[in-house]
N, C-alpha and C positions, 0 to 999 in steps of 0.2 A: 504494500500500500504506500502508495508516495505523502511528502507530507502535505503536499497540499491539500484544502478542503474540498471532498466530494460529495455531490449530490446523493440524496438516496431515499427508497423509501423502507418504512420499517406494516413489518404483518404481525400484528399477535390473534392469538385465539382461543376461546374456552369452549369447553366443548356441551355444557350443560347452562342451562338457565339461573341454574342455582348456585353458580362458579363466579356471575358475574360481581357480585359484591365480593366474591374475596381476594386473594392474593394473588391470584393468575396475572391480571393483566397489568400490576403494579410491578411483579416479579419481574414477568418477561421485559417490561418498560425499562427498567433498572439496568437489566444486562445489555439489553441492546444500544443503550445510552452510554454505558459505561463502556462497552467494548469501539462505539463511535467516536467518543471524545478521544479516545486512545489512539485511533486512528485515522484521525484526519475527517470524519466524516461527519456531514452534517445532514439529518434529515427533515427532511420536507413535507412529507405528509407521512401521517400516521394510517393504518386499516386495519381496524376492530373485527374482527368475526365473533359476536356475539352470540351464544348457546349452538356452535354447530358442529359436528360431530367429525373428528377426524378420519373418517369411513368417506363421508361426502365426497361424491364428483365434484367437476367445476360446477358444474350448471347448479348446484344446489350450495353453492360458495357465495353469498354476493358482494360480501369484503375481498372476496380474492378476484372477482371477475370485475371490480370498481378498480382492484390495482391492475391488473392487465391492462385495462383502458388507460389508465394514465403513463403506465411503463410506453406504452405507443404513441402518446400525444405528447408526453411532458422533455422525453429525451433524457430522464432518469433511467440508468444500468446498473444499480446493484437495488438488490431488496434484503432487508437483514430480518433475521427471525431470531426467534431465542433456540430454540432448539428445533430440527427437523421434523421431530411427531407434533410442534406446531401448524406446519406446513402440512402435515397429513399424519395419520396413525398407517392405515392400509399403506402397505408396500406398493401396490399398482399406482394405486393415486398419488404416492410419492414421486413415483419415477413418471409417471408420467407428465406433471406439474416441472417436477427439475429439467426433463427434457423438451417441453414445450418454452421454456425460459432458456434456456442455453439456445435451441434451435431459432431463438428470435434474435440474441446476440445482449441476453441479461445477466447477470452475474448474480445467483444469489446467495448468501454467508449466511450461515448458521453461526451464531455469533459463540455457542459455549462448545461447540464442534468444527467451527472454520475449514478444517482439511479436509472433511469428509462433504464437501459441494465439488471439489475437486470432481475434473472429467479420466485422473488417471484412473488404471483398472484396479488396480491395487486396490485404493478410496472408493472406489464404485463398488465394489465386492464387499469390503467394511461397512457403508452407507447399508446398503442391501441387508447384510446381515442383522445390522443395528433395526433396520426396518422391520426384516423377520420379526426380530425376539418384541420389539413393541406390540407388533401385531399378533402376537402370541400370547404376550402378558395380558393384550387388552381381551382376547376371546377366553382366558383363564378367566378374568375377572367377570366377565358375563357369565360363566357356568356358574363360579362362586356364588353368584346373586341368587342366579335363576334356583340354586340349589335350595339357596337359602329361605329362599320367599316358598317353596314345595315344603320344605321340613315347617315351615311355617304355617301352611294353607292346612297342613295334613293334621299338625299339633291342634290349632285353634279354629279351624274354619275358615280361617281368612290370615291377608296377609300385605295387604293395602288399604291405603283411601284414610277417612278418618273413624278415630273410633267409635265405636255405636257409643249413644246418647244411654246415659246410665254408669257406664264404666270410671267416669271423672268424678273426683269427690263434689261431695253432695247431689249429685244428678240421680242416684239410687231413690233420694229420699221424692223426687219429681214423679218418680216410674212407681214408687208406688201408692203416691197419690192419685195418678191417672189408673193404674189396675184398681184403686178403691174405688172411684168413682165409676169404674167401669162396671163395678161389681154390683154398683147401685142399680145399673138397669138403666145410666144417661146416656145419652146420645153422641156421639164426638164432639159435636157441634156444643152439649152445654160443657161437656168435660174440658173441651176448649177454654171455652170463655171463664171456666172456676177457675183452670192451671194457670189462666194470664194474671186471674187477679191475684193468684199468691204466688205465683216465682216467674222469676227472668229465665228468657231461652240461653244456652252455650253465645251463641249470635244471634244478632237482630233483634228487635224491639217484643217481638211475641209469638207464644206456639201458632201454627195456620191445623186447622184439623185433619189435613194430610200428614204433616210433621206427626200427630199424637199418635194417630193411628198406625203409622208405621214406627212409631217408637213400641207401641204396646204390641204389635204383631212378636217384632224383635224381643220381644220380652217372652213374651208367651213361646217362642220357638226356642231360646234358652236353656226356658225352665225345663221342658221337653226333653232336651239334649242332656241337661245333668241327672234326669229324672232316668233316661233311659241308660246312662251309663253306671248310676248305682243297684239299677236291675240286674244290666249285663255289664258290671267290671272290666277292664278292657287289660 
């Protein structure tokens, strides 16, 4: 790298929605800053990929297909990343991203891997590998899950979303105010309107008599369930 200052743009990305507040994009910002200042280089424009999944084609990129367009228009040649599986998790999408940039005449630096954008084969073979094992680690970690959420489904019935209404403290004492009431022989509609006037819902201002009613079905299928497993012990 000469010392003069070069143009350039910088790509970070997270890959889930729930990544965007935290440390991802601060991280990667840091090093790619830190590896510029070092190097003479100064960047121009920033590209966010915002919750998109390192699996992603281009076409499903729109922070990477916003920098393509300007790497064409603006006469900027390098693009720096913080690490490669920013640029892509999958191996294909990798190599094919790198080699549609090299084949237009872009340079791009992996700023905590620099040697591994290299076009030697040697680096090409390292890059690949390093790809492999990413995309190996990432399809571990989706069996992990998927494993996890089945030993889940299987133990408790479920294994997403939010918890049923009752489970939270003091929500028991709501569920069985509504079965009292039910037991009375009222209608949804007044069991409604008694629940609103003595307690507040989890959210929103008041029970709707869809909410009760599928709270107490969930209640009554429960009971069911602990009823039939102290019959037949499992």
């Amino acid at each position: 790298m000469t010392s003069t200052t070069t143009r350039a743009f910088a790509y970070l990305r997270v890959s889930g929605r729930g990544q965007l507040k935290g440390d991802g994009f601060p991280r990667q910002k840091a090093a790619i800053e830190a590896y510029a200042k070092k190097n003479g280089i100064r960047i121009v424009q920033w590209f966010r990929e915002e919750g998109v999944s390192g699996t992603k084609d281009l076409e499903n990129r729109p922070a990477l297909q916003a920098l393509l367009i300007a790497l064409h228009a603006d006469g900027v040649k390098i693009v720096l990343i913080e690490r490669l599986d920013r640029l892509a998790r999958d191996l294909m999408v990798q190599e094919t991203i790198i080699g549609d940039l090299r084949k237009h005449g872009f340079e791009l630096i992996s700023v905590a891997e620099p040697d591994l954008c290299s076009d030697d084969p040697s680096r090409k073979l390292v890059r690949q590998v390093f790809g492999a094992i990413a995309e190996y680690e990432r399809a571990q970690i989706v069996l992990k899950l998927r494993g996890a959420r089945l030993r889940m489904r299987l133990r408790d019935g479920r294994c997403e979303g939010r918890l049923p209404y009752g489970t939270k403290p003091g929500e028991d004492i709501v569920v069985a105010r509504m079965r009292e009431l039910k037991g009375e022989g009222l209608n949804m509609a007044k069991i409604t309107k008694l629940i609103n006037s003595e307690f507040k819902p989890r959210t929103g201002k008041r029970f709707y008599p869809a909410n009760v009613a599928r709270i107490l079905n969930k209640s009554v299928a429960l009971d069911s369930k602990k009823t039939a497993s102290l019959v037949h012990p499992g």
